[in-house]
N, C-alpha and C positions, 0 to 999 in steps of 0.2 A: 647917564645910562650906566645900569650896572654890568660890573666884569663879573662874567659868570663860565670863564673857563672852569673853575674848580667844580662846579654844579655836573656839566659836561664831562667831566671827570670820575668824578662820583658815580656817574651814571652807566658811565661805560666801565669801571672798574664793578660795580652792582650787577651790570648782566654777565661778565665773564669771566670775573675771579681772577686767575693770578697770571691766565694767557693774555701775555702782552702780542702775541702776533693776532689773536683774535683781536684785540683792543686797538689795535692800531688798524683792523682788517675795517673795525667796525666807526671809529673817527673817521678815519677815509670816505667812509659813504655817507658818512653824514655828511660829510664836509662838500662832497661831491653834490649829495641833494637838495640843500641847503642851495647854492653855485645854480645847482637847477632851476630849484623853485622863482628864487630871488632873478634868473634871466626872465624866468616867463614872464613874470609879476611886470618887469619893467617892458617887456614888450606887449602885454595886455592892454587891446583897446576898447575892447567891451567890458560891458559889466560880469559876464559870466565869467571869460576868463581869468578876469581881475580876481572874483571873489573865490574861485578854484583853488588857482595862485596861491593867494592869500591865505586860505584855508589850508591847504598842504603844507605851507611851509611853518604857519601857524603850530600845526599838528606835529611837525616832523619835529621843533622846536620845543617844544610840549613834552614830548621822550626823551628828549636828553637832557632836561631840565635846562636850558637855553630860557632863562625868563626873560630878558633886555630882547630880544630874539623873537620872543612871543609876543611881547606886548608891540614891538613893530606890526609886527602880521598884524593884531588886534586894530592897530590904528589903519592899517592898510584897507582892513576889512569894511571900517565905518566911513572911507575915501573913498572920493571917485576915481576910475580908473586915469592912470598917468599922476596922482597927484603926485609933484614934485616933494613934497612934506613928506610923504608916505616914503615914498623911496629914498630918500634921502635917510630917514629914519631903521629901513630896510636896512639900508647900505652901512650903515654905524655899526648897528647890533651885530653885523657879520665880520667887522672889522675887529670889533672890540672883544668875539670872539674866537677869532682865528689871532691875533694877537699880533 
C-alpha cells in the first residue's frame, strides 16, 4: 500500500497556505472523520450502511489526496458488508496514513 502522508500534505498546505494553526485545525478533522467513517464501516450490517460508510470515507479520502485510503473505500464498496478483507484493508490505509 502506498504511504501517501505527503499527498495529505500537499493538500492541506494547497487549501490554507502558510496558517499552520489552520492546517493542523484542518488534519484534525480529517483525521477525526476518517476515525468516523472507518467506525461506521466496521459496525455496518446492512448494505446501505456499508455502502454510505464506504462512500463517505471514500470521498473524504478523495480531498485530501489520501489514495491508499481510497482505493480501501473502493474495495470496501465492491464487498459485502462486514467483509473482514475490506476492513482489514480499511484499517492499513489509515494506519499507514496517520503513521
Amino acid at each position: 500500500m502506498a504511504y501517501d502522508f505527503g499527498a495529505l500534505e500537499a493538500s492541506v498546505a494547497a487549501a490554507v497556505g502558510g496558517d499552520e494553526a489552520l492546517a493542523c485545525d484542518l488534519r484534525t478533522a480529517f483525521f477525526e472523520g476518517v476515525r468516523n467513517y472507518a467506525d461506521l464501516l466496521s459496525r455496518s450490517r446492512c448494505d446501505a450502511n456499508w455502502k454510505v460508510s464506504a462512500h463517505r470515507l471514500k470521498g473524504l479520502s478523495a480531498s485530501f489526496g489520501a489514495v491508499s485510503l481510497m482505493k480501501a473505500a473502493d474495495f470496501a464498496l465492491e464487498s459485502v458488508p462486514g467483509d473482514p478483507v475490506a476492513l482489514r484493508r480499511v484499517t492499513r490505509a489509515i494506519a499507514a496514513i496517520m503513521g
